[in-house]
PDB file of N, H, CA, C and O in Angstrom:
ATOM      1  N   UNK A   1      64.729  50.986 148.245  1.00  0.00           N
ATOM      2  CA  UNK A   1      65.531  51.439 149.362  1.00  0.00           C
ATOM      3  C   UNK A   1      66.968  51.722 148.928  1.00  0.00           C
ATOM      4  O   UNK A   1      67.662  52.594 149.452  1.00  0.00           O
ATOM      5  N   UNK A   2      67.279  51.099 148.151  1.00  0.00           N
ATOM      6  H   UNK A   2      66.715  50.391 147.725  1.00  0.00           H
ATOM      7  CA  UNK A   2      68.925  51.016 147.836  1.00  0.00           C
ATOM      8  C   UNK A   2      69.297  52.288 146.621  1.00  0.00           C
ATOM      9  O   UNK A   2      70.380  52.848 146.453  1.00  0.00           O
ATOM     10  N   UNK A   3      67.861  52.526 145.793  1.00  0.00           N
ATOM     11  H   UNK A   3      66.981  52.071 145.930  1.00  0.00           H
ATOM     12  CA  UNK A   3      67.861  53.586 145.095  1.00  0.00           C
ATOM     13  C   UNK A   3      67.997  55.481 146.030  1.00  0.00           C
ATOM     14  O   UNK A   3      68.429  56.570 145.653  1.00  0.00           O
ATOM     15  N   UNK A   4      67.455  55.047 147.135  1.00  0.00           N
ATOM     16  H   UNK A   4      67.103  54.162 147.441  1.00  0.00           H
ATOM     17  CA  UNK A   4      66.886  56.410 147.982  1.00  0.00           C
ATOM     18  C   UNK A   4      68.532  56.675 148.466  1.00  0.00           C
ATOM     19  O   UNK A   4      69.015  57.797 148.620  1.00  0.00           O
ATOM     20  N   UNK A   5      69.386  55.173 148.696  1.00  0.00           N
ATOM     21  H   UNK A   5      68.995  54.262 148.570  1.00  0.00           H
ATOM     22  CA  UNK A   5      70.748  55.405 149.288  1.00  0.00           C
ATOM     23  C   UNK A   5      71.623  56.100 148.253  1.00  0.00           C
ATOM     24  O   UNK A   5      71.995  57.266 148.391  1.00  0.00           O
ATOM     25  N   UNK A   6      71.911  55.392 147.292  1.00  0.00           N
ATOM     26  H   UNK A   6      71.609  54.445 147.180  1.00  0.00           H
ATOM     27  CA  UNK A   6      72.466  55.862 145.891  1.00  0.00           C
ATOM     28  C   UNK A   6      72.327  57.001 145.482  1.00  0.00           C
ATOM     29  O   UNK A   6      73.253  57.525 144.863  1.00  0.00           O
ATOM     30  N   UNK A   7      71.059  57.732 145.733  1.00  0.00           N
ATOM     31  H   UNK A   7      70.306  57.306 146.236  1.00  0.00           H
ATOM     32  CA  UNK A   7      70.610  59.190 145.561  1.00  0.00           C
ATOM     33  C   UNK A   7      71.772  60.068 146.766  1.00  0.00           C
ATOM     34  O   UNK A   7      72.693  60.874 146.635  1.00  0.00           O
ATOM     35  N   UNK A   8      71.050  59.319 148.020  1.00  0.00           N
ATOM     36  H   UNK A   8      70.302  58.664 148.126  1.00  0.00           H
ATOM     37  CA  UNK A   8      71.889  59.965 148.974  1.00  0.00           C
ATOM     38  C   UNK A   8      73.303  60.350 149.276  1.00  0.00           C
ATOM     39  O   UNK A   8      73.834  61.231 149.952  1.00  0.00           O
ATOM     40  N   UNK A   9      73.775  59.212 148.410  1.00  0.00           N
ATOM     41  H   UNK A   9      73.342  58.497 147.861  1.00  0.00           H
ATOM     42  CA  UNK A   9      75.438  59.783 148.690  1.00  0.00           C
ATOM     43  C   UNK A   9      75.659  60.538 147.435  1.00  0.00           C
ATOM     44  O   UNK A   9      76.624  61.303 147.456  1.00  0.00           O
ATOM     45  N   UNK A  10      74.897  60.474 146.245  1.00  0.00           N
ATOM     46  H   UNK A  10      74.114  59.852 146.227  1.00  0.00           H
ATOM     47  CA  UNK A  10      75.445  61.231 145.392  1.00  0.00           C
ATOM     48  C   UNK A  10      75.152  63.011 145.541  1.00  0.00           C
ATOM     49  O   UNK A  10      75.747  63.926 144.973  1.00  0.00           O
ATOM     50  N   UNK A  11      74.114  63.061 146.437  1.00  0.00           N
ATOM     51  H   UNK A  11      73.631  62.317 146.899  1.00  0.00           H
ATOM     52  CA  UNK A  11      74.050  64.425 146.957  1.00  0.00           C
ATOM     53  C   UNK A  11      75.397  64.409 147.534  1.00  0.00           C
ATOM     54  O   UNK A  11      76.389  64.890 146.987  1.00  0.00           O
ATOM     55  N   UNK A  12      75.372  63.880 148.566  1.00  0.00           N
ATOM     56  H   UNK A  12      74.566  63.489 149.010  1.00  0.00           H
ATOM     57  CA  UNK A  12      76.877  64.054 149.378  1.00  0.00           C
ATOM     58  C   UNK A  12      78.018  64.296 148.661  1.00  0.00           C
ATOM     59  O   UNK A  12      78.658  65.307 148.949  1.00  0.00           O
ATOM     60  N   UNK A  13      78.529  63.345 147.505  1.00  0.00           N
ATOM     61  H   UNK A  13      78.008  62.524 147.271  1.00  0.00           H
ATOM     62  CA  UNK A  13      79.411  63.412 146.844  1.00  0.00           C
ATOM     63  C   UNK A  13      79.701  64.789 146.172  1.00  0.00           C
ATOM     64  O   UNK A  13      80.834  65.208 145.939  1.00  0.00           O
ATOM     65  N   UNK A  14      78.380  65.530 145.851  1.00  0.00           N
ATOM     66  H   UNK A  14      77.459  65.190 146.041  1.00  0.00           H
ATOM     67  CA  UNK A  14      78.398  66.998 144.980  1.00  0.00           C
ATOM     68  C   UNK A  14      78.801  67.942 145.806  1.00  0.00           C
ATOM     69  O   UNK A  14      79.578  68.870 145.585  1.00  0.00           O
ATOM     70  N   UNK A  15      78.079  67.583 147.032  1.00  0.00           N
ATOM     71  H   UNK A  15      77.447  66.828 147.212  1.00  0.00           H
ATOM     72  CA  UNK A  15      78.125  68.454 147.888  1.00  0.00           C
ATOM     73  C   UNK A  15      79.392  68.999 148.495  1.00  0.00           C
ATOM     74  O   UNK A  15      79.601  70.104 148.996  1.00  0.00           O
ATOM     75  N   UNK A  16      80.287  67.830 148.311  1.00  0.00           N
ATOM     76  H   UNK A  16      80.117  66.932 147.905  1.00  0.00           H
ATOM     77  CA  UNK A  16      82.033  67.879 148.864  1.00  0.00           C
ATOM     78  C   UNK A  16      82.681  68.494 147.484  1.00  0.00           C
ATOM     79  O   UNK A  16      83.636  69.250 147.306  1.00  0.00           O
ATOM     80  N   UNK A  17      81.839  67.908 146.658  1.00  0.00           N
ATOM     81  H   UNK A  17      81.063  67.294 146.803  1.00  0.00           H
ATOM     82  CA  UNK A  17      82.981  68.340 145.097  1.00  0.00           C
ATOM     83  C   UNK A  17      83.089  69.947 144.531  1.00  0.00           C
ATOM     84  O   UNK A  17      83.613  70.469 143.547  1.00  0.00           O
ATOM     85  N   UNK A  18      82.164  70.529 145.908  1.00  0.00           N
ATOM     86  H   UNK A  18      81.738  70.105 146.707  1.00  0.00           H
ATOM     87  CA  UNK A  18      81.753  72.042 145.419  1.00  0.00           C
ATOM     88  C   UNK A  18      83.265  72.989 145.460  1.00  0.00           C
ATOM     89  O   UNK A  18      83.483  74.038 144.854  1.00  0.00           O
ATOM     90  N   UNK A  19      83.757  72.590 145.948  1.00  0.00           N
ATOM     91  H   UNK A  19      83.580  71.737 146.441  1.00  0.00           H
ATOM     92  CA  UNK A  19      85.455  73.269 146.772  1.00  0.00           C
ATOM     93  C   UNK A  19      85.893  72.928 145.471  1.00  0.00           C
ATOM     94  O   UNK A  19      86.477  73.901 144.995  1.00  0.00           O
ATOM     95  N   UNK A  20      85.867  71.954 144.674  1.00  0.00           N
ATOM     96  H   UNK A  20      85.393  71.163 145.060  1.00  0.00           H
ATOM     97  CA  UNK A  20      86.775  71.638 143.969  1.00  0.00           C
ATOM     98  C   UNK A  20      87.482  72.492 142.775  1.00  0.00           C
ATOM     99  O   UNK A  20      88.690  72.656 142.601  1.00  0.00           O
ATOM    100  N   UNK A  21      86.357  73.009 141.975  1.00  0.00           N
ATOM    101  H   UNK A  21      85.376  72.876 142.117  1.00  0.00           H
ATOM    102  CA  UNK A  21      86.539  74.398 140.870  1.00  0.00           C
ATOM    103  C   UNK A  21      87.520  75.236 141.171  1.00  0.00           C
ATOM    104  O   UNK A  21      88.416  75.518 140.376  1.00  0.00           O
ATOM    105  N   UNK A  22      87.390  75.887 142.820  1.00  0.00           N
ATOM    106  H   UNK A  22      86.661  75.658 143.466  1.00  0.00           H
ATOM    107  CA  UNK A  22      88.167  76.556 143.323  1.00  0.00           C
ATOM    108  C   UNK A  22      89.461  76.467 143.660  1.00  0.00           C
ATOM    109  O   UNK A  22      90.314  77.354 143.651  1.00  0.00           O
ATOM    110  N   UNK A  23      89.575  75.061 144.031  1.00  0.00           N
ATOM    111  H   UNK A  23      88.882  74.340 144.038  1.00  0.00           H
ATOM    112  CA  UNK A  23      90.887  74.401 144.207  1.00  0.00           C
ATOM    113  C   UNK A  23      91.638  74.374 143.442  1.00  0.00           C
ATOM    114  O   UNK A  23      92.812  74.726 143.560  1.00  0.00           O
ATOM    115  N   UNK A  24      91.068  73.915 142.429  1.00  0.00           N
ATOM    116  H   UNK A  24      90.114  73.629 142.333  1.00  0.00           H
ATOM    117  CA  UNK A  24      91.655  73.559 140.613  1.00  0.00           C
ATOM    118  C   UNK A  24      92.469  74.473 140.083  1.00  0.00           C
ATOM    119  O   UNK A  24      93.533  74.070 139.613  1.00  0.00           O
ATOM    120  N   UNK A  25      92.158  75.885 140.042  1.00  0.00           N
ATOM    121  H   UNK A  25      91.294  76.213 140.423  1.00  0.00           H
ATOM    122  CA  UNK A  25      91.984  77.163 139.632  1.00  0.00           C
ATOM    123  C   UNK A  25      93.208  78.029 140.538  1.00  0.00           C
ATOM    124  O   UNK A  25      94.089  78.740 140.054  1.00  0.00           O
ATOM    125  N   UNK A  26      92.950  77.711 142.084  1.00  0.00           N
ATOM    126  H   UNK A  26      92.234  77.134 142.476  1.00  0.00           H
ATOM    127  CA  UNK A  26      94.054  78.269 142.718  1.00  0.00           C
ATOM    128  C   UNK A  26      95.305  77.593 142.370  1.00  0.00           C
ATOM    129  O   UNK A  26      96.314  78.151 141.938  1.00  0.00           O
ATOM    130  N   UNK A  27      95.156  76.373 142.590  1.00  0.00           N
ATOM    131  H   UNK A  27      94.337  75.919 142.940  1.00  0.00           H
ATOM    132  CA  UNK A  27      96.701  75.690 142.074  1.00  0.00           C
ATOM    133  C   UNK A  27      97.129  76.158 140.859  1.00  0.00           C
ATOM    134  O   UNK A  27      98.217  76.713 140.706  1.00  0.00           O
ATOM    135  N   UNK A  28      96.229  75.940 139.873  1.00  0.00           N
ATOM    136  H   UNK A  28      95.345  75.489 139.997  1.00  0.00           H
ATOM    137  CA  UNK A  28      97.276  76.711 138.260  1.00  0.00           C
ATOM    138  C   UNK A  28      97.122  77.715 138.639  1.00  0.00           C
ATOM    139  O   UNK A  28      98.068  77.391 139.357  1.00  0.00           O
ATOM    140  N   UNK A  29      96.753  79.210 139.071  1.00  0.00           N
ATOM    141  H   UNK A  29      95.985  79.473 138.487  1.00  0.00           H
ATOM    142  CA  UNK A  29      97.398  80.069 139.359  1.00  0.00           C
ATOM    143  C   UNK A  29      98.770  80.011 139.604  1.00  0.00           C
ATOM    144  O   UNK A  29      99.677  80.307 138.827  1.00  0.00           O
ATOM    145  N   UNK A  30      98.883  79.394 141.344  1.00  0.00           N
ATOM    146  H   UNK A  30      98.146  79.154 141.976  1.00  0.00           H
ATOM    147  CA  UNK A  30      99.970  79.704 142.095  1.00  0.00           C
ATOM    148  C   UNK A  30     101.031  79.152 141.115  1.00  0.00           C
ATOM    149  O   UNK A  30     101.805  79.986 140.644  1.00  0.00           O
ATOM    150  N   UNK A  31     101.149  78.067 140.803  1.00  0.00           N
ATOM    151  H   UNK A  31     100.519  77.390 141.185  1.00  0.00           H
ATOM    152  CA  UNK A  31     101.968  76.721 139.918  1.00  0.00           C
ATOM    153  C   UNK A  31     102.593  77.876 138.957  1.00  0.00           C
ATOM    154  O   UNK A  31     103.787  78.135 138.806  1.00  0.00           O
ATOM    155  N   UNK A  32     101.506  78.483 138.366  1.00  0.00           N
ATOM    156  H   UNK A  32     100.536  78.273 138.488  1.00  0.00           H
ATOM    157  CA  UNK A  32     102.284  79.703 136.594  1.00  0.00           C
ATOM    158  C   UNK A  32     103.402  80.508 137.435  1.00  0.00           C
ATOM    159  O   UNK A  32     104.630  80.505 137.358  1.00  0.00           O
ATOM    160  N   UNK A  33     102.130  81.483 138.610  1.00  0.00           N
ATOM    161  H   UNK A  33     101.132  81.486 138.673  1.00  0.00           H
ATOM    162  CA  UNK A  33     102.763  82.391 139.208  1.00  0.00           C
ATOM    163  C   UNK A  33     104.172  82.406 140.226  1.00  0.00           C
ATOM    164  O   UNK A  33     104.603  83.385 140.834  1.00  0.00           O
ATOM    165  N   UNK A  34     104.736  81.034 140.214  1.00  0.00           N
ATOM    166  H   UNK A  34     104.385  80.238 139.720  1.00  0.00           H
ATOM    167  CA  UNK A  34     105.457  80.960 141.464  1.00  0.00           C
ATOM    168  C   UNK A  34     107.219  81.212 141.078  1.00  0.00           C
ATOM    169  O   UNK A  34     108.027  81.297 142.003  1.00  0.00           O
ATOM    170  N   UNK A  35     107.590  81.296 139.853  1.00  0.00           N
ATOM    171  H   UNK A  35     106.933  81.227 139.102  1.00  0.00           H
ATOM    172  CA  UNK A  35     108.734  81.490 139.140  1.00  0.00           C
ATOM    173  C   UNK A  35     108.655  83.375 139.329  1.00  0.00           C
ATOM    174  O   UNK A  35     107.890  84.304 139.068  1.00  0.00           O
ATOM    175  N   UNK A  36     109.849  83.153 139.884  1.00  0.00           N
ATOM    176  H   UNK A  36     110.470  82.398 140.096  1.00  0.00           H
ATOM    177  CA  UNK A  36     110.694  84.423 140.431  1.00  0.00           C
ATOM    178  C   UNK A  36     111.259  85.724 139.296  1.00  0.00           C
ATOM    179  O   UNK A  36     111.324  86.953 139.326  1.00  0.00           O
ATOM    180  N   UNK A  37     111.659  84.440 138.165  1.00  0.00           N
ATOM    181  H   UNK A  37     111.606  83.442 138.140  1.00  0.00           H
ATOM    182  CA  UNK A  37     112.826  85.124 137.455  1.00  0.00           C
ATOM    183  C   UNK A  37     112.027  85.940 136.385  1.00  0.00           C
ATOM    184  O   UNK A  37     112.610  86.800 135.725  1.00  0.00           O
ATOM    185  N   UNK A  38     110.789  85.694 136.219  1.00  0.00           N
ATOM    186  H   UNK A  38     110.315  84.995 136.755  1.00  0.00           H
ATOM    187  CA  UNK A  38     109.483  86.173 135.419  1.00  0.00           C
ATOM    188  C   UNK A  38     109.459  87.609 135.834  1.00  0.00           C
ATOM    189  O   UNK A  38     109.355  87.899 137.025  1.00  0.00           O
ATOM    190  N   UNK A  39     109.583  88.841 134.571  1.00  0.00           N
ATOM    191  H   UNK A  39     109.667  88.605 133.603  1.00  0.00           H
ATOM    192  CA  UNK A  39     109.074  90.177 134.295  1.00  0.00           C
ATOM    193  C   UNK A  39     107.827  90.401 135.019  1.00  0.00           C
ATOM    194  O   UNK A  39     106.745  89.826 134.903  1.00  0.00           O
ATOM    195  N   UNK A  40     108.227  91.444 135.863  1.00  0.00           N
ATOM    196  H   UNK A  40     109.107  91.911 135.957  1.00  0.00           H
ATOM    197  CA  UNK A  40     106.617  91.862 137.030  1.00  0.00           C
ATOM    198  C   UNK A  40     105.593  92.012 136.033  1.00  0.00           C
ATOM    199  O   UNK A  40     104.559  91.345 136.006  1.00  0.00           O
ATOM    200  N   UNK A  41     106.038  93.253 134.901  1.00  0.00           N
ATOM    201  H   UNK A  41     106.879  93.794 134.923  1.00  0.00           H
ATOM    202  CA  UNK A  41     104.675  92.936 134.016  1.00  0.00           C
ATOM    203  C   UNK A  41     104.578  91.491 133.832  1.00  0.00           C
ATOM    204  O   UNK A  41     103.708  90.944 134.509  1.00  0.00           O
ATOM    205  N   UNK A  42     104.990  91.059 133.382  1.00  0.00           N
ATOM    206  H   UNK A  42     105.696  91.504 132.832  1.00  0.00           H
ATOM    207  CA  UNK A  42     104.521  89.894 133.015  1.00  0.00           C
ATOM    208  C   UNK A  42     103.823  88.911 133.435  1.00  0.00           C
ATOM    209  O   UNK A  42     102.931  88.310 132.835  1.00  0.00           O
ATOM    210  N   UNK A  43     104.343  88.696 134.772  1.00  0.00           N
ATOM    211  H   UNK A  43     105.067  89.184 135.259  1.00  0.00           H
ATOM    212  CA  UNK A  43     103.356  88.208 136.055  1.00  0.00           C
ATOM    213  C   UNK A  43     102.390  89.336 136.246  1.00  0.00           C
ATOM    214  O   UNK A  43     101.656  89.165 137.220  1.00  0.00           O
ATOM    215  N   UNK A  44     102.236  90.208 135.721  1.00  0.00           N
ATOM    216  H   UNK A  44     102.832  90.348 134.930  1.00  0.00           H
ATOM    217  CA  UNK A  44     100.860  91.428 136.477  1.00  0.00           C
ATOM    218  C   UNK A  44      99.942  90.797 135.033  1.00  0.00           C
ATOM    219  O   UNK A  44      98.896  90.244 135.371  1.00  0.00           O
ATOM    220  N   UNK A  45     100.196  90.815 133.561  1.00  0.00           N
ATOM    221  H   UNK A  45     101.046  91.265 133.287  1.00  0.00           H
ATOM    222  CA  UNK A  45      99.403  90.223 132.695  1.00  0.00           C
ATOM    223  C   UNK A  45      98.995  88.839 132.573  1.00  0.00           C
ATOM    224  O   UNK A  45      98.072  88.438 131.864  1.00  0.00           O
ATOM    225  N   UNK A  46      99.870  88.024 133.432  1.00  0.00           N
ATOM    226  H   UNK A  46     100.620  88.350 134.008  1.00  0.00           H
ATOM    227  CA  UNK A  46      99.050  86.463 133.432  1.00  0.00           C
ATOM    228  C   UNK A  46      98.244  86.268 134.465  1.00  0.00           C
ATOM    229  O   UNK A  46      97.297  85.485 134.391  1.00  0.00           O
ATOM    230  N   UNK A  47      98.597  87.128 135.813  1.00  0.00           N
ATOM    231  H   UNK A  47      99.366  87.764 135.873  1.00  0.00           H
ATOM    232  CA  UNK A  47      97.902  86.858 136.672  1.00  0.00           C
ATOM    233  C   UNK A  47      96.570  87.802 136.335  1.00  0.00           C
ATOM    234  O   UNK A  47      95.524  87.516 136.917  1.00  0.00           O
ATOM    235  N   UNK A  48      96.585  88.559 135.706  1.00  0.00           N
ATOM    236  H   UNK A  48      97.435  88.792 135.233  1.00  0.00           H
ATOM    237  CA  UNK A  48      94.924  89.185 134.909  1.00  0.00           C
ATOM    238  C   UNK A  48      94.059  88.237 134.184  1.00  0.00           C
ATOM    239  O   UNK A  48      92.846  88.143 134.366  1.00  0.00           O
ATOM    240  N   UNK A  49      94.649  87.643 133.475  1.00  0.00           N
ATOM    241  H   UNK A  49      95.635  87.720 133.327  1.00  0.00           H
ATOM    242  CA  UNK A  49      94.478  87.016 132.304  1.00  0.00           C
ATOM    243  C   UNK A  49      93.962  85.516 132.775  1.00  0.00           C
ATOM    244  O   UNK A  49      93.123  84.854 132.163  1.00  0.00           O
ATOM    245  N   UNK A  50      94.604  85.138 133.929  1.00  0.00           N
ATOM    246  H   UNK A  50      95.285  85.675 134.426  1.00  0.00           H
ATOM    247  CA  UNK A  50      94.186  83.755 134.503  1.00  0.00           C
ATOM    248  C   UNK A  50      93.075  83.665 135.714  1.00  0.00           C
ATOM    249  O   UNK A  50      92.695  82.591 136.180  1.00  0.00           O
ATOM    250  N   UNK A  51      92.512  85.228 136.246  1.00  0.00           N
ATOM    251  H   UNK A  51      92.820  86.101 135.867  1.00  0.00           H
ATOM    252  CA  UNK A  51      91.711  85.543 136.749  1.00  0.00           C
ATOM    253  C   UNK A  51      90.133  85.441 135.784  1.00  0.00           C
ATOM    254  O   UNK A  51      89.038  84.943 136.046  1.00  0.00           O
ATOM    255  N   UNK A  52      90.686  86.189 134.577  1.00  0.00           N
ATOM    256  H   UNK A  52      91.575  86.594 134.364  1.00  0.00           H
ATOM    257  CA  UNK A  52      89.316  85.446 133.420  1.00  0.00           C
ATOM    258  C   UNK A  52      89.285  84.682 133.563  1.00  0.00           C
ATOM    259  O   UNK A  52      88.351  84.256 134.243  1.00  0.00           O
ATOM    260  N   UNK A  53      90.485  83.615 132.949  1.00  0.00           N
ATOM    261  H   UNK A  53      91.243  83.961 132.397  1.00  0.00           H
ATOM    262  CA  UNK A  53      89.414  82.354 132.777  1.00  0.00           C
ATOM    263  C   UNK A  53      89.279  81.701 134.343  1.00  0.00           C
ATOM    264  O   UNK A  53      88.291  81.059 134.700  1.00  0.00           O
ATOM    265  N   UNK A  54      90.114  81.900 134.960  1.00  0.00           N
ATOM    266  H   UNK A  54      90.917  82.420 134.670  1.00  0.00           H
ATOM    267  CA  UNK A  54      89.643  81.170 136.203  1.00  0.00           C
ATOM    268  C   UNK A  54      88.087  81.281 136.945  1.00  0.00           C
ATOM    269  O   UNK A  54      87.547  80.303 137.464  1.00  0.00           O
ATOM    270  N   UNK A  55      87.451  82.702 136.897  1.00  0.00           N
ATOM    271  H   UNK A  55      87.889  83.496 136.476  1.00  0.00           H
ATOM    272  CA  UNK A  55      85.801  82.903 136.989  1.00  0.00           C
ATOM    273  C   UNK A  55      85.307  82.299 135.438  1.00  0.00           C
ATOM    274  O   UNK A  55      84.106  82.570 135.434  1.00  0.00           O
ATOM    275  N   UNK A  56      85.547  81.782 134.433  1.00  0.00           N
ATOM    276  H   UNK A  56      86.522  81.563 134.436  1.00  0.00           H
ATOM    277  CA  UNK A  56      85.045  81.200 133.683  1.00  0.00           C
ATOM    278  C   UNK A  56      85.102  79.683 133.762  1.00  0.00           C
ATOM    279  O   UNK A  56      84.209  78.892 133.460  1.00  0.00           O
ATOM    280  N   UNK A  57      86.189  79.455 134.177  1.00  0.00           N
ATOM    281  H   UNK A  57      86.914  80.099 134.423  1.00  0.00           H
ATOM    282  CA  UNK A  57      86.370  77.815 134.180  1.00  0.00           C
ATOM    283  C   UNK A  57      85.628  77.291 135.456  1.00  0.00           C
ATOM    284  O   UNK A  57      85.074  76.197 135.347  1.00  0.00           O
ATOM    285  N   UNK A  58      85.544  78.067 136.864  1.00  0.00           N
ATOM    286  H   UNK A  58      85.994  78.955 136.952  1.00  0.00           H
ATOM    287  CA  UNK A  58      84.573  78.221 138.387  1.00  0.00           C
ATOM    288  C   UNK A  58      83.513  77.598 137.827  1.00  0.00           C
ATOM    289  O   UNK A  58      82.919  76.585 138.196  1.00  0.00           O
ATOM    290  N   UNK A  59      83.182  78.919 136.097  1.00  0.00           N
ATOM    291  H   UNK A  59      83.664  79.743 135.798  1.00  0.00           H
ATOM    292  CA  UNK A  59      82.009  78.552 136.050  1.00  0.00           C
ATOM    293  C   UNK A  59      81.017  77.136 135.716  1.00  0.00           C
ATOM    294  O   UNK A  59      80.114  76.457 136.204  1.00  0.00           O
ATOM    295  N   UNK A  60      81.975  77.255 134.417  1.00  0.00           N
ATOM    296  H   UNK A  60      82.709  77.807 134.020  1.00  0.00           H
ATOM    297  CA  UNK A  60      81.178  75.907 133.881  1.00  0.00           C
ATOM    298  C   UNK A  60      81.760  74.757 134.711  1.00  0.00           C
ATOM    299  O   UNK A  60      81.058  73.760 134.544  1.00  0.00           O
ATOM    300  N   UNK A  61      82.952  74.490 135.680  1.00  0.00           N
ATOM    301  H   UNK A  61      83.523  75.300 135.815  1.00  0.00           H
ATOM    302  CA  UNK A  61      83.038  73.170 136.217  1.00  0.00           C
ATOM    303  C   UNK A  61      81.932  73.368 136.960  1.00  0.00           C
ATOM    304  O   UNK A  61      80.986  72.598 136.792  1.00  0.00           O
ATOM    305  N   UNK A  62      81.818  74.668 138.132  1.00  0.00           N
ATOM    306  H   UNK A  62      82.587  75.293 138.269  1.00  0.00           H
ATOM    307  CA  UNK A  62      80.458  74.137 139.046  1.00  0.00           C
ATOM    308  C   UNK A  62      78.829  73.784 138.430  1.00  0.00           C
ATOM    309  O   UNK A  62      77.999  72.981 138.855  1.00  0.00           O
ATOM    310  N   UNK A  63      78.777  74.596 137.436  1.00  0.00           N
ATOM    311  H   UNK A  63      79.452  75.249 137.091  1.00  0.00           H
ATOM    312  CA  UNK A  63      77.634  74.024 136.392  1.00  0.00           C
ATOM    313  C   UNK A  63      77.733  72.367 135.956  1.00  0.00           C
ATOM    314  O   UNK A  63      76.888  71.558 136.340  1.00  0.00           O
ATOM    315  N   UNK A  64      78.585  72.092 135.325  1.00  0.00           N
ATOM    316  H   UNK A  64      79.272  72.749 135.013  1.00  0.00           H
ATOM    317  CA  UNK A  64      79.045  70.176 135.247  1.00  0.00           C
ATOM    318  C   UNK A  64      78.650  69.978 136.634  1.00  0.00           C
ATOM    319  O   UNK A  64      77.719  69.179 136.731  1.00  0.00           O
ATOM    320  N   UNK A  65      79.050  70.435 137.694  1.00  0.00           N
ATOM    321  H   UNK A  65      79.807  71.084 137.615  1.00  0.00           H
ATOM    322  CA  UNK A  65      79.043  69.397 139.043  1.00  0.00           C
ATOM    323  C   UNK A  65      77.332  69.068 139.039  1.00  0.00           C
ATOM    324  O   UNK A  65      76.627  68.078 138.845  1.00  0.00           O
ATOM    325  N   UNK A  66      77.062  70.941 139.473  1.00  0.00           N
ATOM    326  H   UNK A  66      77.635  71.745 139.631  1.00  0.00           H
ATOM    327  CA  UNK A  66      75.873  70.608 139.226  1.00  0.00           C
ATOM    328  C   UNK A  66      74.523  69.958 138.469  1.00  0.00           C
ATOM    329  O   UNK A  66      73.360  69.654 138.733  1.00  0.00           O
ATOM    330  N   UNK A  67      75.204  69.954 137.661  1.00  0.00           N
ATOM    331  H   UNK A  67      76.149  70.201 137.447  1.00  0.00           H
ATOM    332  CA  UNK A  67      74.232  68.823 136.378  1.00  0.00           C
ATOM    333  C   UNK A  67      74.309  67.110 136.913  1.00  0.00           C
ATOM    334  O   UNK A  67      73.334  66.364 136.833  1.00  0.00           O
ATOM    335  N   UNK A  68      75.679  66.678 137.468  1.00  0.00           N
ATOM    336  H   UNK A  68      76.471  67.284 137.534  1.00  0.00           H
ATOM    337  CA  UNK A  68      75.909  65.700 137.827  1.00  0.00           C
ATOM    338  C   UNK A  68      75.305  64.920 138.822  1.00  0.00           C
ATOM    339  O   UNK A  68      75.205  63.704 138.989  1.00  0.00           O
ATOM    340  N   UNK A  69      74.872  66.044 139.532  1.00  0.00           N
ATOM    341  H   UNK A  69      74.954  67.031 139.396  1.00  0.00           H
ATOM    342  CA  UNK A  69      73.601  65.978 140.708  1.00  0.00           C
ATOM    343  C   UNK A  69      72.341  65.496 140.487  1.00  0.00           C
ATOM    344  O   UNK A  69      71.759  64.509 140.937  1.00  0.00           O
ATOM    345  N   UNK A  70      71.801  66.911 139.221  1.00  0.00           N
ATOM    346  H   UNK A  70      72.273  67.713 138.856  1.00  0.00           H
ATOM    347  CA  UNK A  70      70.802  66.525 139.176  1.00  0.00           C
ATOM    348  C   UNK A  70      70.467  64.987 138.170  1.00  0.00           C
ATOM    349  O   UNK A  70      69.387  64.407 138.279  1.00  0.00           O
ATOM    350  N   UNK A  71      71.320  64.603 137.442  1.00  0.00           N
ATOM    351  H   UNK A  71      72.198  65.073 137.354  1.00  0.00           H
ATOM    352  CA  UNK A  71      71.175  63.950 136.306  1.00  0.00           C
ATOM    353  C   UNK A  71      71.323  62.116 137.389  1.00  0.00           C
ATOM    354  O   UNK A  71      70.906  60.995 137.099  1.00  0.00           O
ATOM    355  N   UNK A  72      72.037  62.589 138.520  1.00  0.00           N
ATOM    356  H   UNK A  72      72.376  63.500 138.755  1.00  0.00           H
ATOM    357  CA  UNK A  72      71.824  61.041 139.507  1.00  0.00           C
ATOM    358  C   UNK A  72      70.397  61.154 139.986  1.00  0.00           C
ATOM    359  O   UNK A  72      69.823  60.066 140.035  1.00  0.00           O
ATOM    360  N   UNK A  73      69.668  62.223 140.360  1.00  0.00           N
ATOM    361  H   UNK A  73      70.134  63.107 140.321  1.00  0.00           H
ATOM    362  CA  UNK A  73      68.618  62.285 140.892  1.00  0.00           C
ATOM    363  C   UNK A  73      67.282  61.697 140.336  1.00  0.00           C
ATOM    364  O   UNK A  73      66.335  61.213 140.957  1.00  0.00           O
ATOM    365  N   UNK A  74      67.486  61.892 138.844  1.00  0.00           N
ATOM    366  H   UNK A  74      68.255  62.286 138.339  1.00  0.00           H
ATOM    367  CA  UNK A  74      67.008  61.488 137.526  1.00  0.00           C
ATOM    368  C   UNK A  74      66.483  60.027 136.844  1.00  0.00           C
ATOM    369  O   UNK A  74      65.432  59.707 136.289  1.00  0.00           O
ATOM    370  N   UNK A  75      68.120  59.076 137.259  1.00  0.00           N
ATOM    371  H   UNK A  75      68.974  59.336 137.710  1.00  0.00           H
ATOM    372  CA  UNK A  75      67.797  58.240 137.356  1.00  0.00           C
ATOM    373  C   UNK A  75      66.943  57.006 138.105  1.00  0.00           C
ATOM    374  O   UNK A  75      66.905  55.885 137.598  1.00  0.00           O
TER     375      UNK A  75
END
């Protein structure tokens, strides 16, 4: 019984942690991007550049989350 609970919140737990990648990702954006005194190019090439990795980093954190899921389910 206490195993079926343990399962249960760790669904829950993934399930909330899904926002998180996204969250992560917007903040270092905004955080680089928020200095004024910064060359427009320059802000036009980091904010390109942090759009890669930011759909790359989405990626593999929500992949980790998801593994984290299944690997409680497992036990």
């Amino acid at each position: 019984m206490s195993k079926d609970l343990g399962l249960f919140s760790s669904k829950q737990l993934v399930k909330k942690l899904r926002f998180l990648p996204f969250a992560l990702v917007g903040i270092a954006v905004f955080t680089l991007n928020v200095n004024p005194d910064t060359n427009p190019y320059l802000q036009i090439y980091i904010t390109l550049l942090e759009a890669k990795v930011g759909v790359v980093l989405v990626y593999f954190l929500t992949k980790k989350l998801g593994n984290m899921g299944k690997d409680k389910q497992s036990i």
